[in-house]
PLY file of the C-alpha trace (Angstrom):
ply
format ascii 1.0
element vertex 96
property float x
property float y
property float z
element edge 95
property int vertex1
property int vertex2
end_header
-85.70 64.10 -6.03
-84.64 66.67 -2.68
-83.40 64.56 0.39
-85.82 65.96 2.99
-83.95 65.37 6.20
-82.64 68.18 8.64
-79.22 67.38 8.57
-79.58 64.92 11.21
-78.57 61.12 10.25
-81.71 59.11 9.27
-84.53 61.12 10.28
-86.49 62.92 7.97
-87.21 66.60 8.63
-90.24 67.71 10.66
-93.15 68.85 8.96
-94.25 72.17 9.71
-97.96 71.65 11.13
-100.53 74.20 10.54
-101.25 74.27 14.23
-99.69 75.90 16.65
-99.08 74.91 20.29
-98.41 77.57 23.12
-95.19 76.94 25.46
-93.23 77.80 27.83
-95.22 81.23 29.23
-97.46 81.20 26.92
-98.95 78.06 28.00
-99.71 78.86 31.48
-102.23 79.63 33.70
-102.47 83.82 34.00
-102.41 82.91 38.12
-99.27 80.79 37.94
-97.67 83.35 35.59
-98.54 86.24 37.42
-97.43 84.37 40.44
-93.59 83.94 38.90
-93.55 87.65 37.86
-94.59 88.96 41.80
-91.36 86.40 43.20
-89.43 87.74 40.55
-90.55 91.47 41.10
-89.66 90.90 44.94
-86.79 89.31 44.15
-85.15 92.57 42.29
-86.64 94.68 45.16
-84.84 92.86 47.95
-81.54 92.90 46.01
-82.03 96.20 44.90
-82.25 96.24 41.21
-85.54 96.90 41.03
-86.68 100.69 39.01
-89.16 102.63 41.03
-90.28 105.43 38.37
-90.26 108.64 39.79
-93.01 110.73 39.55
-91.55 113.03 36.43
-91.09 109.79 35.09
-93.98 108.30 35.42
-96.36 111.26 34.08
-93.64 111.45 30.83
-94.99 108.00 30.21
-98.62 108.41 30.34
-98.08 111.30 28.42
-96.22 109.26 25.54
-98.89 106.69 25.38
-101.85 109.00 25.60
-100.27 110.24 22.13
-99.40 107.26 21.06
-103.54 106.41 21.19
-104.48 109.50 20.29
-102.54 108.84 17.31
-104.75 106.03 16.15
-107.15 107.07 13.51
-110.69 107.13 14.71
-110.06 105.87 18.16
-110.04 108.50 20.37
-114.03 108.88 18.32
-114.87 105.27 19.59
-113.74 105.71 22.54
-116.39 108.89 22.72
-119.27 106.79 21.12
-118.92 104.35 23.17
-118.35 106.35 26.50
-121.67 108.76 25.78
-123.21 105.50 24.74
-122.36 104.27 28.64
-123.70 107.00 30.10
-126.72 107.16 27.89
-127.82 103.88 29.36
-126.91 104.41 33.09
-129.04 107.38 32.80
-132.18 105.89 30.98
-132.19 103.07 33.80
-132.28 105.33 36.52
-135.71 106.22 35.15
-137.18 103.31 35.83
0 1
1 2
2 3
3 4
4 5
5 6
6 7
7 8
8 9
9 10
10 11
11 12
12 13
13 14
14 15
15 16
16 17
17 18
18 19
19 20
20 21
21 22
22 23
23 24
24 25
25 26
26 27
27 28
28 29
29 30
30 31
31 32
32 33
33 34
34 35
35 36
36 37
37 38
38 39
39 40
40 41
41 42
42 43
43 44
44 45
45 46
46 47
47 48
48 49
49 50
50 51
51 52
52 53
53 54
54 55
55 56
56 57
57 58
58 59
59 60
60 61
61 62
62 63
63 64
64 65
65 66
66 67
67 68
68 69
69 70
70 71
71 72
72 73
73 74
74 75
75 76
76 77
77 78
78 79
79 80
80 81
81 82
82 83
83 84
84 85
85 86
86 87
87 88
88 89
89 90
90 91
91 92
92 93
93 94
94 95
């Protein structure tokens, strides 16, 4: 028979539970976290640290991600379907 302890003196090891619990950011509220990030955000600013994209920067980004989607089989289709499917009803209810 396998001694089940972790290596610490008289206590068995901890069973691994089949539930998870959220910490440390991933347990709070989205206002309190997004609350931390804007002090911390001001923080850098004020001391200087902070990157301000420029705008060449800034459009080299979009453009990576708009490949980076458009890269996704069938989703730049969806996002069609679902956009003439939109419009589709806006324009039936003005009918009315």
């Amino acid at each position: 028979m396998q001694d089940k302890s972790d290596g610490r003196a008289g206590e068995p090891a901890a069973e691994a539970s089949s539930e998870t619990k959220t910490r440390g950011f991933a347990a709070m509220e989205p206002d309190k976290l997004k609350r931390i990030a804007s002090m911390g955000g001001q923080a850098a600013h004020r001391k200087g640290v902070a990157h301000e994209f420029t705008k060449e920067e800034a459009c080299a980004a979009g453009k990576l991600g708009g490949r980076k989607v458009a890269s996704i089989p069938g989703h730049m289709a969806s996002m069609g379907r679902s956009s003439a499917k939109a419009r589709v009803e806006v324009l039936s209810a003005g009918e009315d």
